[in-house]
PARO-144547 format. One record per residue: residue in one letter; z negated, x negated, y of N, C-alpha, C, O in turn; chain; residue number from 1. Coordinates in steps of 0.001 Angstrom, whole numbers, always signed. Layout:
N
  r     n.up   n.east  n.north    ca.up  ca.east  ca.north     c.up   c.east  c.north     o.up   o.east  o.north  c    k
  A        Z        X        Y        Z        X         Y        Z        X        Y        Z        X        Y  A  NUM
...
END
This chain:
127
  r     n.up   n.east  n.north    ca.up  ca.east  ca.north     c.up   c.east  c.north     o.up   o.east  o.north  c    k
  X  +108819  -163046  +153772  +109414  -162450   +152594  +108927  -161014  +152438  +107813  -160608  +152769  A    1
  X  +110171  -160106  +151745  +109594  -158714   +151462  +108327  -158836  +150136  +108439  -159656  +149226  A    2
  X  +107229  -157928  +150241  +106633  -157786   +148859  +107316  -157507  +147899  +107178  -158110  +146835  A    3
  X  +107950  -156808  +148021  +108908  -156542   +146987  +109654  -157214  +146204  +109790  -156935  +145013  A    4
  X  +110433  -158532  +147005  +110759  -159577   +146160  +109705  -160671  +145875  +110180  -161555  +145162  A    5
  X  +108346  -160884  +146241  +107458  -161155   +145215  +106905  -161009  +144521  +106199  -161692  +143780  A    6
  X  +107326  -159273  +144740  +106520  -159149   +143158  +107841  -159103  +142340  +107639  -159344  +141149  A    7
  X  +108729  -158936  +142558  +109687  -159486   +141277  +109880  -160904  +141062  +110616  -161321  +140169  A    8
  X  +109362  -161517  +141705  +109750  -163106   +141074  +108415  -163076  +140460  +108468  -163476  +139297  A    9
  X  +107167  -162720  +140865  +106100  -162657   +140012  +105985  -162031  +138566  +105338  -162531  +137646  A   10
  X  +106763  -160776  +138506  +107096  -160357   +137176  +108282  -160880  +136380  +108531  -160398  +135275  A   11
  X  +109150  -162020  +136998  +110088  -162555   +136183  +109344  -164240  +135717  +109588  -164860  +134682  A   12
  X  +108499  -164624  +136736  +108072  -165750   +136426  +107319  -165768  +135098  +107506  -166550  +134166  A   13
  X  +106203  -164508  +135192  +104878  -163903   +133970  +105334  -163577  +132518  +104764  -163713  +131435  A   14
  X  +107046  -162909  +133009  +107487  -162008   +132074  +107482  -163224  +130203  +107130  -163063  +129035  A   15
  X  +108008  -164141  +130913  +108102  -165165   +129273  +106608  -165672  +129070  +106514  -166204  +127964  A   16
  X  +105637  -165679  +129639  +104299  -165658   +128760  +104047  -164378  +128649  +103985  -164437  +127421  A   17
  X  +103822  -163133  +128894  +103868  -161563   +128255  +104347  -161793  +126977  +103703  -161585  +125949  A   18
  X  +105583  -162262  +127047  +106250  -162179   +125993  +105583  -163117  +124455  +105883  -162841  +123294  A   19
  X  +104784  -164065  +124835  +104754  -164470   +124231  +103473  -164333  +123559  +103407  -164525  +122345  A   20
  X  +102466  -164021  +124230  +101238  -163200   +124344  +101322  -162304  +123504  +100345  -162262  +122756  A   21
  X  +102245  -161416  +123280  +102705  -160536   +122334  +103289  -160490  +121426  +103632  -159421  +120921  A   22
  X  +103548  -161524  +120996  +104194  -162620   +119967  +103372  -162681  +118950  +103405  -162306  +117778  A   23
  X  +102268  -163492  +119956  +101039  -164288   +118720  +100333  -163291  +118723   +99415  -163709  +118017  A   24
  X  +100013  -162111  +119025   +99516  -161251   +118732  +100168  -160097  +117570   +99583  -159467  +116688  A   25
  X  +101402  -160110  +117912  +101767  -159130   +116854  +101784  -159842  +115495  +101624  -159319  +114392  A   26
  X  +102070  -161489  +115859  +102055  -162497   +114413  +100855  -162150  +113332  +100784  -161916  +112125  A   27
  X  +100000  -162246  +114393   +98258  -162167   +113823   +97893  -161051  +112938   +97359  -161001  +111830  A   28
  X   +98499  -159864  +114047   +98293  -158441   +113462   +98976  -158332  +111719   +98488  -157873  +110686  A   29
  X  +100373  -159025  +112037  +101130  -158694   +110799  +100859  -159038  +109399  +101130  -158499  +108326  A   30
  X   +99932  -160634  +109915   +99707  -161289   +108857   +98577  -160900  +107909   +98516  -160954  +106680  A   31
  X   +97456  -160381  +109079   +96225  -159260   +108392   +96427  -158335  +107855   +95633  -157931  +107005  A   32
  X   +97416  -157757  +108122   +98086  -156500   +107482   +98101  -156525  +106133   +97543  -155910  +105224  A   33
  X   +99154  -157697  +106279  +100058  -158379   +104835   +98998  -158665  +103597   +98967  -158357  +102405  A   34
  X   +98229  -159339  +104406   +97157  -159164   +103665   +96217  -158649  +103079   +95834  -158922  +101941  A   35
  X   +95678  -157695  +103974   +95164  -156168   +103332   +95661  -155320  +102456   +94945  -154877  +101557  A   36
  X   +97173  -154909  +102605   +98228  -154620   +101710   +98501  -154866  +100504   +98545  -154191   +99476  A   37
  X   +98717  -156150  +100820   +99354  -156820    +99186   +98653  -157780   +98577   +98969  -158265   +97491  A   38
  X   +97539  -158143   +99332   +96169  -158833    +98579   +95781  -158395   +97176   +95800  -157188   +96935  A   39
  X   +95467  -159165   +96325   +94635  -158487    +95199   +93210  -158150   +95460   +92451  -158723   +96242  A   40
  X   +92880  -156810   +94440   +91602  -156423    +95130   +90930  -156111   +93825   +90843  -155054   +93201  A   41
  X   +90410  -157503   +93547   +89957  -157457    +92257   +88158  -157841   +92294   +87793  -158907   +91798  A   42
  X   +87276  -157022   +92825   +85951  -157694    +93378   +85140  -157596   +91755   +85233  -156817   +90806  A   43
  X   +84651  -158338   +91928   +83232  -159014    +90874   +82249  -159519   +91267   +82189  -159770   +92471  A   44
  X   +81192  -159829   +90453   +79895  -159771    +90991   +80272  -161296   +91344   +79380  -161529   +92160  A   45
  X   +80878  -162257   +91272   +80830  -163702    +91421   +81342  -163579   +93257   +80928  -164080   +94302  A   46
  X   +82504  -162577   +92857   +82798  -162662    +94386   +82260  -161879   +95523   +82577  -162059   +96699  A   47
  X   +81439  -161014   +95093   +80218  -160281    +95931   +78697  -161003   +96503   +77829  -160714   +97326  A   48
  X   +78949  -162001   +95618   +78114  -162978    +95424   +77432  -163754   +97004   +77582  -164847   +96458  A   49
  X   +77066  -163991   +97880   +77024  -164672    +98997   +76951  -166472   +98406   +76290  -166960   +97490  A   50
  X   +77968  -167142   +99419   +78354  -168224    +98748   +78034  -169259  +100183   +78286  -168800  +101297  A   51
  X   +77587  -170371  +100062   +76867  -171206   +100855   +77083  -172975  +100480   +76604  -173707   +99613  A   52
  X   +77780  -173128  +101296   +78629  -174451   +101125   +78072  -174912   +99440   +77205  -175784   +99393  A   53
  X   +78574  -174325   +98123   +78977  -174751    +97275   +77314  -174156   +96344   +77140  -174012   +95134  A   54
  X   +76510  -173972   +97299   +75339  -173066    +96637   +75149  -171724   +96713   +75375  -171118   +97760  A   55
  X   +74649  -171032   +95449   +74488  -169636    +95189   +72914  -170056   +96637   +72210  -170972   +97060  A   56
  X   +73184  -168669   +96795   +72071  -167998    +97933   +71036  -167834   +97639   +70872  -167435   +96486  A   57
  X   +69699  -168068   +98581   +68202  -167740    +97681   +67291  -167263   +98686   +67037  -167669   +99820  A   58
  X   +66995  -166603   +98212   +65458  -166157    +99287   +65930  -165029  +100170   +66433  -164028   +99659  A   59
  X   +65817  -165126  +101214   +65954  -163858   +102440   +67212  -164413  +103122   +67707  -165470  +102730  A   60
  X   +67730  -163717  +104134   +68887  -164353   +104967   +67964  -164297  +106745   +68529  -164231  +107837  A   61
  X   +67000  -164331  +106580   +66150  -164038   +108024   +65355  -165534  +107372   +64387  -165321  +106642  A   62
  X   +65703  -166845  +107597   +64905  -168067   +107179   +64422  -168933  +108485   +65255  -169070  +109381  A   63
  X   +63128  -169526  +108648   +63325  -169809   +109740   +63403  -170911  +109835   +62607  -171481  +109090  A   64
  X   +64287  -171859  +110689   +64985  -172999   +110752   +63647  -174117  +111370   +62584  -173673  +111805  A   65
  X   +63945  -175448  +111297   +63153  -175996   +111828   +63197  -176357  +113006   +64310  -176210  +113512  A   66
  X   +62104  -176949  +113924   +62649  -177197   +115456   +63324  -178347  +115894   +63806  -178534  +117011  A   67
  X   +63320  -179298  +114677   +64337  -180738   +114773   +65680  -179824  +115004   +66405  -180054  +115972  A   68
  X   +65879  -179122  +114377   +67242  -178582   +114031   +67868  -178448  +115786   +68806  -178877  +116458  A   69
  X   +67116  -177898  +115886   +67585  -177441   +118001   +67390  -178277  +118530   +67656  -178039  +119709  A   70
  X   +66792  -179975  +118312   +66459  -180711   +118979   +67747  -181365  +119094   +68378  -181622  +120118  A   71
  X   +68100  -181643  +117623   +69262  -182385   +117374   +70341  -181808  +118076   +71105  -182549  +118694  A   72
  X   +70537  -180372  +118064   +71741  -179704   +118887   +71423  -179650  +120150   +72499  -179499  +120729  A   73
  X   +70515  -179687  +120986   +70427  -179923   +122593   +70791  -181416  +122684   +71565  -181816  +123553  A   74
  X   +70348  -182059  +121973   +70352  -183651   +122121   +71661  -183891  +122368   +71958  -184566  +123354  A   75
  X   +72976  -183212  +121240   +74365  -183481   +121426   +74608  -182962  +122203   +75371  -183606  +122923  A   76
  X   +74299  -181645  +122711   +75009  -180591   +123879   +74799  -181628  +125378   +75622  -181677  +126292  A   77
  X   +73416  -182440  +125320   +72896  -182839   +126549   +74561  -184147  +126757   +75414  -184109  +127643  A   78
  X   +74468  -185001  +125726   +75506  -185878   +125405   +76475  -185739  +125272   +77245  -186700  +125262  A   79
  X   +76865  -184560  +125118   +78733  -184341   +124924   +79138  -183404  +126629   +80297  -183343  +127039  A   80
  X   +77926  -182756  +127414   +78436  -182131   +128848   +78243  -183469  +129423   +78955  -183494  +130426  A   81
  X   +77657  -184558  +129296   +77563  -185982   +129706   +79150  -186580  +130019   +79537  -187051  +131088  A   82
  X   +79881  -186425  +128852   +80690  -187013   +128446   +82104  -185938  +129420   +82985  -186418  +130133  A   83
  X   +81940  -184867  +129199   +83243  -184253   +129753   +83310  -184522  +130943   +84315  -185077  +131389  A   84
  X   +81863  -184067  +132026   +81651  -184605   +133499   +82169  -185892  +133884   +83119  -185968  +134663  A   85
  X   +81553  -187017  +133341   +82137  -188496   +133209   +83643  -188372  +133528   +84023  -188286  +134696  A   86
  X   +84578  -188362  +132389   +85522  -188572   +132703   +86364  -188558  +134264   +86583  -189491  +135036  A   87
  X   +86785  -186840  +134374   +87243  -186586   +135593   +86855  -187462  +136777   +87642  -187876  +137628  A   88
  X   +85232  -187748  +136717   +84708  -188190   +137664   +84996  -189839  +138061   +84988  -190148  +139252  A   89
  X   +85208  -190709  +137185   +85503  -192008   +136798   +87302  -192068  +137238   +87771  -193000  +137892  A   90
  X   +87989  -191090  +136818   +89653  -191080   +137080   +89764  -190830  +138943   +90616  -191469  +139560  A   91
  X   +88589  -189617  +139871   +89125  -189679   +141317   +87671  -190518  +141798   +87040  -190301  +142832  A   92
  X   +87437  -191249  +141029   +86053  -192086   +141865   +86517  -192534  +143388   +86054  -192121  +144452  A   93
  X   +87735  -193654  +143143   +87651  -193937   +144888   +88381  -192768  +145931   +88411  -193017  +147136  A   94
  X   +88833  -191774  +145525   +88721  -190626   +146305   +87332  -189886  +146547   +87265  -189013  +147413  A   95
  X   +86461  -190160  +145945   +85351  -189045   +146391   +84726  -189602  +147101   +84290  -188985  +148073  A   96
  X   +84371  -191161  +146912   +83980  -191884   +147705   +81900  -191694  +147329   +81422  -191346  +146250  A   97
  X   +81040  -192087  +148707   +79734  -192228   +148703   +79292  -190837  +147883   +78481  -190726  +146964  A   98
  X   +79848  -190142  +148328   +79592  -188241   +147882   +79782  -188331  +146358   +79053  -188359  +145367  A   99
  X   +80673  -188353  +146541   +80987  -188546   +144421   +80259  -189136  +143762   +79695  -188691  +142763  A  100
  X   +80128  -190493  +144323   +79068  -191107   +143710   +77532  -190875  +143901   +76939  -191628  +143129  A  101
  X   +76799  -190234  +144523   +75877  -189825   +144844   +75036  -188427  +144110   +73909  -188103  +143737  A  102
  X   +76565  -187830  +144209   +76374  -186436   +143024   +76134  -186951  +141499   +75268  -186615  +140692  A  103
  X   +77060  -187762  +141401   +77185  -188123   +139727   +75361  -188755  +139565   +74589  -188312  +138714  A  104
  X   +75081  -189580  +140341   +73736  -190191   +140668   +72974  -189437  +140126   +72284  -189856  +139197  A  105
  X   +72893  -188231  +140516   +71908  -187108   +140485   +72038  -186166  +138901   +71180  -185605  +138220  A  106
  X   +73813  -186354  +138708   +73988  -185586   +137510   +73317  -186763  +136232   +72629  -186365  +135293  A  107
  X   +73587  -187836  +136391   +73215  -189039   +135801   +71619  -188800  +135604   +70975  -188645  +134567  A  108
  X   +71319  -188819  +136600   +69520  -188933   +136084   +69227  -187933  +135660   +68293  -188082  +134873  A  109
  X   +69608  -186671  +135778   +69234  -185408   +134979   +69307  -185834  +133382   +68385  -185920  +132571  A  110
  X   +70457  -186028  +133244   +70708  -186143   +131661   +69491  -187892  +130712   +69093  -188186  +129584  A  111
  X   +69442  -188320  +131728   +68497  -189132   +131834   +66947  -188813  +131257   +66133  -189314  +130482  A  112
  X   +67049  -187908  +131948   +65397  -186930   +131784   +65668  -186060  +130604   +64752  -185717  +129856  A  113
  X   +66469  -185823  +130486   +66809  -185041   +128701   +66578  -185963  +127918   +65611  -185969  +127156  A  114
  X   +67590  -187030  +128015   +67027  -188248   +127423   +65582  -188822  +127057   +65244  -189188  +125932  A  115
  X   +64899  -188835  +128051   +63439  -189745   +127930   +62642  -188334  +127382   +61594  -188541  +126769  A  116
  X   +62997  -187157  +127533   +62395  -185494   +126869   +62388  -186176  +125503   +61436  -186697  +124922  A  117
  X   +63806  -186043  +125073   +63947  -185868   +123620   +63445  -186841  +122755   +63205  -186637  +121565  A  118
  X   +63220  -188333  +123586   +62863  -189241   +123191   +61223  -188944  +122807   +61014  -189349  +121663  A  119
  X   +60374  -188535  +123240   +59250  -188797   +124009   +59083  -187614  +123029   +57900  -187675  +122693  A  120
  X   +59588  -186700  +122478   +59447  -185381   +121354   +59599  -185616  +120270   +59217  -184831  +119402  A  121
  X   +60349  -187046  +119918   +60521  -187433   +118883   +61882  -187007  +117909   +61975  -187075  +116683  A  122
  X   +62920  -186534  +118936   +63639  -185645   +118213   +64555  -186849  +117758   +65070  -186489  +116699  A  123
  X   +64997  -188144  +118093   +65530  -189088   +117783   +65061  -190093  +116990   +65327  -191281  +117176  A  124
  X   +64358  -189659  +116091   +63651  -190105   +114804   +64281  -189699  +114089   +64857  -188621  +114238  A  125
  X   +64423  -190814  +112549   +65259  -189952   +112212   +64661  -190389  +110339   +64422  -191441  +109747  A  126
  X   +64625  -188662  +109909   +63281  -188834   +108527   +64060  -188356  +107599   +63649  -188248  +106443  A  127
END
């Protein structure tokens, strides 16, 4: 084939997502607009206010969190990349064959050892 006619089937194939790409983008733009525009702009101290799931704000905004807090979020992160890997892997199992299963083996006991970590830190206590 000439380049030439691939790159026109390449720019006719692309051309309706461009298009549309520019769509939801100009949507977005318009709607911020609209809003900036014709918004009311009526500020008060209530709405200057910093607002925190349903509580007025206190103290500093530099607070320092506790270390359960990151325990609990590695703990899910360790358990939910658990979970996405799994799948795929379970749907071409008898295609991958000894290999597939051998890898997963290895991905398996890793998360394993996060496991018996978090355990063993106490982060799965729960006070």
């Amino acid at each position: 084939m000439n380049s030439e006619v691939v790159l026109q089937n390449l720019t006719q194939e692309y051309i309706p997502v461009l298009l549309l790409i520019g769509m939801a983008l100009s949507i977005g733009l318009l709607f911020t607009l609209v809003g900036i525009f014709v918004g009311p702009k009526r500020p008060t101290e209530t709405k200057k206010a910093p607002f925190e799931a349903g509580w007025i704000g206190e103290g500093t905004k530099f607070r320092r969190f506790n270390v359960r807090f990151y325990m609990v979020a590695l703990t899910f992160l360790i358990f939910d990349v658990e979970i996405v890997f799994f799948y795929p892997w379970a749907v071409r199992f008898r295609e991958l064959g000894w290999y597939g299963f051998g890898a997963m083996m290895i991905f398996f006991a890793t998360l394993v050892l996060g496991l018996a970590y978090d355990w063993r830190k106490g982060a799965l206590e729960w006070e």
